[in-house]
N, C-alpha and C positions, 0 to 999 in steps of 0.2 A: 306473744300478743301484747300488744301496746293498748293501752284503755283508750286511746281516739279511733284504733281500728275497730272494724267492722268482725262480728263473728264469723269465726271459719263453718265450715260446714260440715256435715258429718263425712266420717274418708281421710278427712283431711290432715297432714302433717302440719305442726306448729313446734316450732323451738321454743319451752319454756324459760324466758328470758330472765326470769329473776332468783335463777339455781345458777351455779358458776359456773358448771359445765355445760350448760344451755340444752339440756334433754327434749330429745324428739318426743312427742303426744301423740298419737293416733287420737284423734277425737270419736267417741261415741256418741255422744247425747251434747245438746246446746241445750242451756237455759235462759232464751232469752230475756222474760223476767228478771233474774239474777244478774244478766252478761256474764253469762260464766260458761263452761266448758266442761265437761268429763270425759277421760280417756285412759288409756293402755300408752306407758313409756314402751315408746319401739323394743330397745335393749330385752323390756322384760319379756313383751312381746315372742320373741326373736329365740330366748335360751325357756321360753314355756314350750314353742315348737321343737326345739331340738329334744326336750327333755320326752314331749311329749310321742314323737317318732322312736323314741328308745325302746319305749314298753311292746 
């Protein structure tokens, strides 16, 4: 997200561009108030479902 874009919307993928490695978000919640964002990094996402089909 670049501070001149527009909020994504819930669902949505955004690369967090100010970590080196540019981490996917799943976004849950928008605050637009704030311009901010809250979400699930895909990555962790991804190895909580593996971990979580284990049990």
């Amino acid at each position: 997200m670049t501070p001149d874009a527009p909020l994504p919307e819930v669902g949505e993928t955004v690369a967090i561009t100010t970590a080196d490695s540019e981490p996917w978000l799943l976004v849950c919640t928008v605050h637009e108030d704030a311009q901010a964002v809250t979400g699930v990094l895909v990555a962790d996402l991804a190895d909580e479902t593996v971990c979580a089909s284990r049990n």
